[in-house]
GUKOLVEX-249845 format. One line per 4 residues: number of its first residue (from 1); for each residue x, y, z of C-alpha. Coordinates in steps of 0.5 Angstrom, whole numbers, plus 500, padded with zeros to 3 digits. Example, Ala and Ser with C-alpha at 12.3 -4.5 7.8 and 13.67 -1.06 7.14 Angstrom:
REM GUKOLVEX-249845
1) 525 491 516; 527 498 514
//
This chain:
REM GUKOLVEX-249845
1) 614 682 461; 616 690 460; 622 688 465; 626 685 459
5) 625 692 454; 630 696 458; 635 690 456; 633 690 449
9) 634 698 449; 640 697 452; 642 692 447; 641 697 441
13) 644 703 445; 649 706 442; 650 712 444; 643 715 443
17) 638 713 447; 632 715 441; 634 711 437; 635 705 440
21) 628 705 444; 625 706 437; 629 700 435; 626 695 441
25) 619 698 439; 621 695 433; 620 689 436; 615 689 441
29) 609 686 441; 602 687 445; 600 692 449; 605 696 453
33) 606 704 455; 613 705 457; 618 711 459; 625 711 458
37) 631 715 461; 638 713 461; 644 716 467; 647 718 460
41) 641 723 458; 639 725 465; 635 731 462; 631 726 458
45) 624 721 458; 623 718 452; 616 715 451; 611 711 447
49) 605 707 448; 600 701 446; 594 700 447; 595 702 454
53) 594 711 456; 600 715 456; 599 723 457; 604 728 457
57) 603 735 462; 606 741 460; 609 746 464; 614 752 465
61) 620 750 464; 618 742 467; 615 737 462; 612 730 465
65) 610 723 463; 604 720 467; 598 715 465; 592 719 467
69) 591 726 469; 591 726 477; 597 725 477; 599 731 474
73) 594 735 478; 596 741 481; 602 742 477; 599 743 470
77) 593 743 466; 595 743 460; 596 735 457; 598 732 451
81) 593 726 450; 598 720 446; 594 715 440; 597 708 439
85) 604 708 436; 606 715 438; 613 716 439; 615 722 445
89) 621 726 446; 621 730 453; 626 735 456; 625 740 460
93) 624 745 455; 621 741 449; 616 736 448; 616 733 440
97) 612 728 439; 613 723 432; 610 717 430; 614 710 430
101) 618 712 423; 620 719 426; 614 723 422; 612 729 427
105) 606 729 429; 601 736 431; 598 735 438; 592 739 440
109) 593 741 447; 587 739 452; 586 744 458; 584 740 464
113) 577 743 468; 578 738 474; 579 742 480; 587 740 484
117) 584 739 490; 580 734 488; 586 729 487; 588 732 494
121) 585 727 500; 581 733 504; 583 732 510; 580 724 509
125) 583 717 512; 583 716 504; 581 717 498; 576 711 498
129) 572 714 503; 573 721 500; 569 720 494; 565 716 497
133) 561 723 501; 564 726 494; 557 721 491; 551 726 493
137) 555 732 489; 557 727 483; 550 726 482; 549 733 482
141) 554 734 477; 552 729 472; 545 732 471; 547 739 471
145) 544 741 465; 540 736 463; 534 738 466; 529 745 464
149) 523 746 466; 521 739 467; 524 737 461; 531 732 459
153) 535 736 454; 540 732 450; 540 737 444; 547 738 444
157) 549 732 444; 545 730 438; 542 723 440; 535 725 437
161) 537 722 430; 540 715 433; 535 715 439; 530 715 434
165) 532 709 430; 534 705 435; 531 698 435; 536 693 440
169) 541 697 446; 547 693 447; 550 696 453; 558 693 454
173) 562 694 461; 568 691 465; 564 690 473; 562 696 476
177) 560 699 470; 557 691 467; 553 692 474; 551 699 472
181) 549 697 465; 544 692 469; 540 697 472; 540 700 466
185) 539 695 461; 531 694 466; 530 701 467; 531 702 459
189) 526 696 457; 520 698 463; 521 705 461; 523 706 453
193) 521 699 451; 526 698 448; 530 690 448; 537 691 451
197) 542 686 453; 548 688 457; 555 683 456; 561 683 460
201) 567 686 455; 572 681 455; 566 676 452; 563 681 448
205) 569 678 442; 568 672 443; 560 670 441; 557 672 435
209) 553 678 437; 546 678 432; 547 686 429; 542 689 427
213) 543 696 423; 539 700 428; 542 697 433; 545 701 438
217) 552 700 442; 553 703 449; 560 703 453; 561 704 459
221) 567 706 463; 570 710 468; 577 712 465; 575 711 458
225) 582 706 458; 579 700 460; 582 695 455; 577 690 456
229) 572 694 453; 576 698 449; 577 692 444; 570 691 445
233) 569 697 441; 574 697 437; 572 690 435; 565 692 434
237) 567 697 430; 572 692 425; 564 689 424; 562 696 421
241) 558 698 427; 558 705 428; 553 707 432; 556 707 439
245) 555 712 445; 560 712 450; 558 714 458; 565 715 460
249) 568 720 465; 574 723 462; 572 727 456; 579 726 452
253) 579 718 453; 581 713 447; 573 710 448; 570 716 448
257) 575 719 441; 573 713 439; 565 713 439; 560 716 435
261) 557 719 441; 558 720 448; 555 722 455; 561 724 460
265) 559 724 467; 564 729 471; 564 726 477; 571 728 477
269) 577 725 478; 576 717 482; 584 716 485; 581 710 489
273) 581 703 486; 575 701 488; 570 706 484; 565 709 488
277) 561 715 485; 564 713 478; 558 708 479; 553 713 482
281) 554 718 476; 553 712 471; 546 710 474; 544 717 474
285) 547 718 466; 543 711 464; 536 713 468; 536 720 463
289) 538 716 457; 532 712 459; 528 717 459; 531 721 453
293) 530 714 450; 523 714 453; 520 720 451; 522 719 443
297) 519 713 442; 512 716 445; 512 712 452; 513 717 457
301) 508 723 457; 509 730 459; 507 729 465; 511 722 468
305) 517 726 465; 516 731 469; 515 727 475; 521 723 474
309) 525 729 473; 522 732 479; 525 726 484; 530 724 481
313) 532 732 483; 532 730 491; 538 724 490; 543 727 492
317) 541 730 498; 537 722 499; 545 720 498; 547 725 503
321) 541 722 508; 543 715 507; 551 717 508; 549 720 515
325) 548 712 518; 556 712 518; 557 710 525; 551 704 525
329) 555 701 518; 561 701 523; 558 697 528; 557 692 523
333) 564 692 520; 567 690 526; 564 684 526; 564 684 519
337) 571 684 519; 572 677 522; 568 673 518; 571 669 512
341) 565 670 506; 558 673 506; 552 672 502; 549 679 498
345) 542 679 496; 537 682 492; 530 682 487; 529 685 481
349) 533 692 480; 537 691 486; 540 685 484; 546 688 481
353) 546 693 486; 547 686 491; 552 684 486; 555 692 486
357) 556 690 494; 558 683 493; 565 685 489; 566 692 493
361) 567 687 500; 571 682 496; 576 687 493; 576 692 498
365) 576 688 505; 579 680 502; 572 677 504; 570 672 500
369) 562 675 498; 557 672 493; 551 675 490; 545 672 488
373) 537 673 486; 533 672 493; 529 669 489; 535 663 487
377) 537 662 494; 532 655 495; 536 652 489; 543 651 491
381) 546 657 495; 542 655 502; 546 650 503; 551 654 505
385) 548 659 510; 548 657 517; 550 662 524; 558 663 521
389) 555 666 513; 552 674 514; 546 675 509; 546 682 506
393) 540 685 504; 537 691 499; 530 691 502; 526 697 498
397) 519 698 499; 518 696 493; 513 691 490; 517 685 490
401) 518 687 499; 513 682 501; 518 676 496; 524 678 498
405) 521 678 506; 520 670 504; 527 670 503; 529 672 508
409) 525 668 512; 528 662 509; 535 664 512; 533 666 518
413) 531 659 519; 538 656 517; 541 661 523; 543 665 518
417) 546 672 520; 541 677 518; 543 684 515; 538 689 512
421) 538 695 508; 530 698 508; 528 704 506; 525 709 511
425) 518 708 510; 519 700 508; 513 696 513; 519 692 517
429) 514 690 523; 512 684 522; 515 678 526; 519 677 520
433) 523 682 520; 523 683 528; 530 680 529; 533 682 523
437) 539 687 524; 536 693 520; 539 701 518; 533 704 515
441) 536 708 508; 533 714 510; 526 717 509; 522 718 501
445) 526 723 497; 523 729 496; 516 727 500; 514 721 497
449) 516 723 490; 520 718 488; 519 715 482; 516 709 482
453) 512 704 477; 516 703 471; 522 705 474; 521 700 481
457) 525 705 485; 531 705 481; 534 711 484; 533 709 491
461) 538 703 489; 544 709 490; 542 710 497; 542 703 499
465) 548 701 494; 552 707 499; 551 703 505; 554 697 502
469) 560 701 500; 561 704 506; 560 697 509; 566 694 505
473) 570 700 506; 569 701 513; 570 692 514; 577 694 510
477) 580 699 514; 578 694 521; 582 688 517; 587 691 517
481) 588 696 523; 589 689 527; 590 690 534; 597 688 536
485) 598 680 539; 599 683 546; 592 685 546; 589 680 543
489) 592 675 547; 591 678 554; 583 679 551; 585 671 551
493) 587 671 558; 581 673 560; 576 670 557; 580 663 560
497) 578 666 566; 572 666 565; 571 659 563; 575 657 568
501) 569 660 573; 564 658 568; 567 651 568; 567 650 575
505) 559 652 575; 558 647 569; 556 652 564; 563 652 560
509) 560 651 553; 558 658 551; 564 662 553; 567 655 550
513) 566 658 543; 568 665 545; 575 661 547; 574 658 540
517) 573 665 536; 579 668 539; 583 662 538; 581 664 530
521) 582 670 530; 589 669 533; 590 664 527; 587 669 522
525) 592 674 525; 598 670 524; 595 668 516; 593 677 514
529) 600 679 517; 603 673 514; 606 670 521; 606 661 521
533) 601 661 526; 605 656 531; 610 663 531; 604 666 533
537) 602 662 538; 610 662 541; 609 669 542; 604 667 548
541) 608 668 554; 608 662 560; 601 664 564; 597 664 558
545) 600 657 556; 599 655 563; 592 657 563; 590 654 557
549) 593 648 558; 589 648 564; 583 649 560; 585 644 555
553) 584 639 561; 579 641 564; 575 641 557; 578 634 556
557) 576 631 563; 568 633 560; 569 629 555; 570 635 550
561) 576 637 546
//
């Protein structure tokens, strides 16, 4: 690990901290970006990268080393955007910049257009939540410009020659961009007719991928960093293939340098680990390449383009509509928060935004969480659901409603946990749908002008997808804002109470389960907060202790334990 480099450069020192950093570079192997500094030289970085992002910001009179542009944000605009193998001396004065032998490099300055303010919180609890009502505004931004007068324009980026020749799509991602990729691999084979497959990136090198010369290569990512995806490329291109567009978000990233063609999304700086609009912005840029693609190859008409444009036009304030049901998605996260695993759900093109919602509460909240094709629920994953496993549903009003309402149908029989995300104008009256817990995604965008057909409502998967980040955003902030013991426990006390009362009258087993629920939590608690549940369980003091002994043996007299 990258530890044992600052012994190695130790090693070689003496008395220059240049030399011998280029000497332990010598020996290193694999990817690494290091910045070096020495209570000797106390006024200067040494740097250097492989495969992993390295800038440099220029200032007056102040020089810095950082790994993406927002942690430079507000102090300067002006980088340096490092290649492989570059070697970097900075002092307060002075950045010189040579390759690993000492040969001097000539750097292009690269002038950031990100506003400061946006790597700034804004007055949110975090940056997750900020970007998150940040979407309908990145959207906005991603098709800025792209549309006139009822007609995608692509012209100066050049894709018609490519587009036109193009036989087979292979779109190339790492997980929120792979789910991207999905929705975008359907939309681009109803519309354009045109064959895509979509990989995920760190098995892309390991199949023989059948490359025809007219092929087309699409990689998706948010930084342009992602190494995973980054060696896809450069793997492909190792083979000779050539024809490669980048859908990135960071206009000087080493994928989008490294591809022939590129779309940059501007959503603009994405501090949060969980990607948020990144995704958004991604499903906006692959709906107009399909329709760039679409109309090159004669299938799709002035009049559907047109139509397509005109609501696709309404997603951002659909977004925005969908982003008001904030205080019902946090009704539903405080009783999500306690639960262990989740299971999402979805047909046809909301499919991978099921799968979207399944990896944002897994990484933002630690509830394990799966998603499946409503359709594959009978063989396998219904043996799981039961009162305990919440199901989350996208529910579109779209052709594939009545199927999934089958599914559904199929839960609820298990006792499962029902939770739905309906469109506005979704028929949800009938005795199926009668017991679900629903938030209805909003009215029709732009009256009724949402597209359909060929497209099955792909733009109305980023209201519904809204809902699933703010649910697992929302879960997240629950889990871990515990309640204090003291609270908990008192909560215990009570509710023992009760029991005792209710035992007395013989109805003891409801609040049973409750007693259960909160024991649970309490174990739980002790688990989040790394505390041994039995310490945990101590800090209970001698009437509660009382009382629960009392409880144990009134259970234990009815036979139960």
């Amino acid at each position: 690990d990258t530890e044992v480099v600052a012994h190695l450069v130790e090693k070689y020192y003496n008395g220059s901290l240049e030399q011998a950093v280029r000497k332990a570079l010598s020996c290193l192997q694999g990817s690494f970006a290091l910045a070096v500094i020495s209570r000797d030289e106390p006024h200067t970085i040494i740097a250097a990268k492989k495969d992993s992002p390295l800038i440099v910001g220029l200032g007056e009179g102040e020089n810095y080393i950082a790994s993406d542009i927002p942690a430079i944000l507000g102090r300067t605009a002006r980088v340096y955007i490092l290649e492989d193998d570059e070697f970097v001396v900075v002092t307060p004065e002075q950045v010189t910049v040579t390759d690993l032998s000492g040969n001097l490099v000539e750097k292009s300055v690269f002038d950031v257009d990100w506003d400061p303010i946006a790597a700034e919180k804004g007055g949110y609890e975090h940056f997750m939540l900020k970007e998150i009502h940040e979407q309908p505004e990145a959207v906005r931004k991603t098709m800025s410009g792209r549309i006139h007068d009822g007609r995608v324009d692509f012209s100066d980026l050049q894709f018609d020659e490519v587009f036109q020749n193009t036989r087979k799509i292979f779109i190339v991602a790492c997980g929120t961009a792979y789910h991207a990729g999905m929705v975008g691999r359907l939309a681009i084979e109803k519309l354009a007719r045109i064959p895509v497959e979509t990989d995920i990136a760190s098995e892309f090198r390991y199949r023989d991928v059948l490359w025809q010369p007219d092929d087309l290569m699409i990689v998706i990512s948010q930084s342009g960093e992602t190494a995973d995806t980054l060696a896809a490329l450069r793997h492909a291109k190792a083979l000779g293939h050539h024809r490669t567009l980048a859908l990135c978000n960071v206009p000087e990233s080493a994928i989008v340098r490294e591809c022939a063609l590129r779309f940059i999304t501007r959503a603009g700086p994405e501090i949060g680990v969980a990607s948020t609009k990144a995704f958004t912005t991604q499903l906006a840029a692959l709906f107009l390449l399909t329709l760039v693609l679409a109309k090159l190859k004669g299938r799709l008409s002035d009049a559907e383009e047109a139509s397509q444009l005109q609501a696709l036009r309404h997603l951002p304030a659909a977004i925005g509509r969908a982003l008001e049901l904030e205080p019902q998605i946090k009704a539903w996260a405080e009783r999500f928060a306690m639960k262990q695993h989740a299971l999402f759900l979805g047909r046809g093109i909301h499919y991978p935004i099921a799968l979207e919602g399944a990896l944002k509460l897994k990484e933002i909240s630690y509830i394990h969480a799966e998603a499946y094709p409503a359709g594959e629920l009978k063989h396998g994953p219904l043996a799981l659901v039961d009162k305990d496993m919440p199901v989350i549903a996208v529910a579109p009003n779209d052709v594939l409603l009545e199927k999934l309402k089958s599914n559904l149908q199929e839960v609820r029989a298990r006792g499962g946990e029902l939770y739905v995300f309906a469109d506005g104008d979704a028929k949800t009256s009938d005795q199926v749908l009668t017991r679900w817990e629903q938030i209805k995604a909003g009215e029709k965008a732009g009256r009724g002008e949402t597209p359909k057909g060929r497209l099955d409502g792909m733009p109305r998967a980023l209201p519904a997808l809204m809902e699933s980040l703010k649910i697992s955003q929302k879960a997240a902030k629950t889990g871990f804002e515990w309640p204090d013991f003291e609270q908990v426990l008192e909560k215990f006390h009570e509710e023992t109470a009760e029991l005792n009362e209710a035992r007395a009258k013989g109805d003891a087993d409801e609040i049973e389960g409750e007693i259960g629920d909160l024991l649970f939590t309490v174990v739980n608690m002790a688990r989040w907060l790394k505390v041994d549940p039995e310490q945990a369980l101590r800090r209970t003091n001698a009437k509660f202790r009382a009382r629960f002994a009392h409880v144990e043996s009134g259970l234990a007299a009815q036979g139960k334990k």
